[in-house]
N, C-alpha and C positions, 0 to 999 in steps of 0.2 A: 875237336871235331866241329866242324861247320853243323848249326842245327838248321840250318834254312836260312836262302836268302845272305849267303854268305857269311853269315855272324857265327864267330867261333863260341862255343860255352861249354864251360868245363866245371864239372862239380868236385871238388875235395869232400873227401868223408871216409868215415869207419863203418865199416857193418852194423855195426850192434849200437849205434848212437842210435836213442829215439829221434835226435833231431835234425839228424842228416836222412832218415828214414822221409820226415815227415817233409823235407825237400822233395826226395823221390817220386816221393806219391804226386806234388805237384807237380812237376814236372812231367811225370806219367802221364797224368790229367791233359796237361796241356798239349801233347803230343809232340814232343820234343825230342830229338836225336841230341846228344851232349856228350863230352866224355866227362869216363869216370875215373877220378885217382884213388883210388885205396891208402888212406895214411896208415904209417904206423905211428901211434899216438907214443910209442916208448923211443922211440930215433924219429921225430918230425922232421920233414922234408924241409928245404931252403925256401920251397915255392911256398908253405903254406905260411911259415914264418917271416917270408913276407910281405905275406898278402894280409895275414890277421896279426900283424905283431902284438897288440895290444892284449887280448885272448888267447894267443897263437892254439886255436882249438878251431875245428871240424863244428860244421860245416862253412864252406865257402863257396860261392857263386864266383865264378869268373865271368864277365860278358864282356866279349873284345877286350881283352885284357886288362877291364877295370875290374876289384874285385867287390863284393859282397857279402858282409859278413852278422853271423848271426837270425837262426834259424826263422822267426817270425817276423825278420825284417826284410830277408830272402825271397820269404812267401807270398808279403806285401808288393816287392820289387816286380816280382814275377807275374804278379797280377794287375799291374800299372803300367808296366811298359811294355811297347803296342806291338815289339817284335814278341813278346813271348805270348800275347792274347789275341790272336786273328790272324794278323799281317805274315807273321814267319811260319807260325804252328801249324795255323789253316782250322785252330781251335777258336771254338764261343766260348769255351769251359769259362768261367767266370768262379773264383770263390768268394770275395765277399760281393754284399750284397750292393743292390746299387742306391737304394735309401741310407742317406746317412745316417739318421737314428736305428736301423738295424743294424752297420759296419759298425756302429759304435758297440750297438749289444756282441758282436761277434767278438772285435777285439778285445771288451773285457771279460769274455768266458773264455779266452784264448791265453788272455795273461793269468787269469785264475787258474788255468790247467799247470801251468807252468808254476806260478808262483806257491798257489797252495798243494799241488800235489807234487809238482816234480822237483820243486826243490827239495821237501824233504825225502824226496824217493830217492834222490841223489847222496844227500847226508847218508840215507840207510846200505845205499850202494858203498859209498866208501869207510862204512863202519866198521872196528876190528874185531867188536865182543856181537856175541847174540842178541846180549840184553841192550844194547844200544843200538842195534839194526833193530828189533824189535818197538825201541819207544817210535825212532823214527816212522817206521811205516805205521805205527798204533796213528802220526801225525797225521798221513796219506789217508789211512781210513777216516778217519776224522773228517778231511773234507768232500770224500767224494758224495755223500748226500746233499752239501752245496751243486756240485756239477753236475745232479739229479735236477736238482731243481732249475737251475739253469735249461738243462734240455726240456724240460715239460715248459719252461717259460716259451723256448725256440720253437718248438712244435706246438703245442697249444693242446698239452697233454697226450700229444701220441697221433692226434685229427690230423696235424700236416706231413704226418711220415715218420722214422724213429731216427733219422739222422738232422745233427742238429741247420744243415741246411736244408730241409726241410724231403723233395722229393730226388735232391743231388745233393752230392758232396757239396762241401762246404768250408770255411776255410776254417773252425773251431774243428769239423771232423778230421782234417787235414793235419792240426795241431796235436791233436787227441790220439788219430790213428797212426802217429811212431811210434806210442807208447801201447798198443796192443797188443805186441808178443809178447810183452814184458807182465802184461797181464793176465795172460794166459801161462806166461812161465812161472810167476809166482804165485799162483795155487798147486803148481806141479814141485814146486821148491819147498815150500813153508805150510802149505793147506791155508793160503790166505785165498778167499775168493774176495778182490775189490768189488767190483759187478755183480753182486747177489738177484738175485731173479726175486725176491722177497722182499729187500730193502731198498733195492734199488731196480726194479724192473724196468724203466724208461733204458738205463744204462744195460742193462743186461741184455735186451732188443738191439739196442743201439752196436752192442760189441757184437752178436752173433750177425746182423744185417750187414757188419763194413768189412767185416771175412769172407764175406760172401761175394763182395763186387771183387769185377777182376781186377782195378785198380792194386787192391789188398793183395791177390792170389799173385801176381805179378812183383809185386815192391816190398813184402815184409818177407823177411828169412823165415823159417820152418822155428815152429817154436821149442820144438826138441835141442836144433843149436843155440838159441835164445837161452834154456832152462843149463846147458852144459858152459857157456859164458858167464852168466852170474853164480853157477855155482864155482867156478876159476876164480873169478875176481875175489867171492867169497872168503875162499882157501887163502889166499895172496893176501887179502887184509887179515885175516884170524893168524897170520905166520908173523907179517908185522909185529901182530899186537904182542906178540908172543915174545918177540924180540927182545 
């Protein structure tokens, strides 16, 4: 699909990847027409394999048929180059910021979200026993009182707003919010609440305020199909282990 200004752009992705979500949302932001492929991750497509042979995994950016690959590098692209920020969109939406020593703060709470919470949230996803989905996300809890502190850094305790770019989206809330239904699906799964209102209130603002913008109401699946996705996947690895 042509998104404006002639430029075709095509996005590869799964439903239920937080980090094809977390493309969505920019994209959304930006206001952008694109088309969408639906992979199936169990029979991969020709086009995706090769376009990411390396990974061959969702998400991919296609722009005029070069591709893109790799969620937070996606976001970066998207936000650098001048047909998807002004010129084709007819968007200002900007996510990072334009001081460098703030893009700098952004990028490392971005790769924090990723490295210290989503990796092991990923381990926990593909675990086959309870008690080893369990250590994993005991990991995930572990860090999120870092990415507490990160957002009261980004906000300057809650004064500049409860989203970590401050009175708008932002590219850590961008990074952050694929992984939102997943948040709210595993307190409905496990009685895990990540985002405690107690221990982590900056975050627990933070989650209820970015459900709320239409960006979110618009780009994240309904968390009820979120909560019947991981409990499948769940079943599927506990049958493996079983094996």
């Amino acid at each position: 699909m042509a998104g404006g200004g002639g430029e075709e752009v095509t996005l590869l992705g799964h439903w239920g990847s937080a980090f094809v979500l977390r493309v969505r949302l920019a994209l959304y932001l930006k206001g952008l027409q694109y088309s969408y492929v639906e992979e199936d991750l169990r029979n991969k497509s020709d086009l995706l394999l090769r376009c990411n042979p390396v990974h061959k995994s969702v998400p991919v950016l296609i722009h005029n048929g070069r591709p893109v690959c790799e969620s937070q590098i996606i976001l970066q692209y998207i936000d650098e180059t001048p047909f998807f920020s002004g010129s084709g969109s007819g968007s200002t939406c900007t996510l990072l910021p334009a001081d460098p020593h703030e893009r700098a703060v952004a990028r490392f709470w971005a790769a924090y979200v990723d490295d210290e919470i989503g990796a092991p949230w990923d381990k926990a996803f593909r675990s086959r026993t309870e008690e080893e989905r369990a250590a994993w996300m005991g990991k995930v809890a572990a860090a999120v009182p870092g990415l507490e502190r990160g957002l009261r850094e980004c906000t300057d305790g809650g004064r500049k707003g409860c989203l970590f770019g401050g009175a708008g989206v932002g590219f850590v809330d961008v990074v952050l919010g694929g992984v939102a239904p997943y948040v709210h699906a595993m307190e409905k799964v496990s009685g895990l609440r990540l985002f405690d209102g107690e221990r982590t209130p900056l975050l627990a603002a933070w989650l209820e305020r970015f459900g709320e913008l239409e960006v979110a109401r618009a780009v994240l699946p309904d968390v009820d199909r979120v909560v019947g996705y991981v409990r499948m996947i769940h079943a599927k690895n506990a049958a493996k282990g079983a094996e």
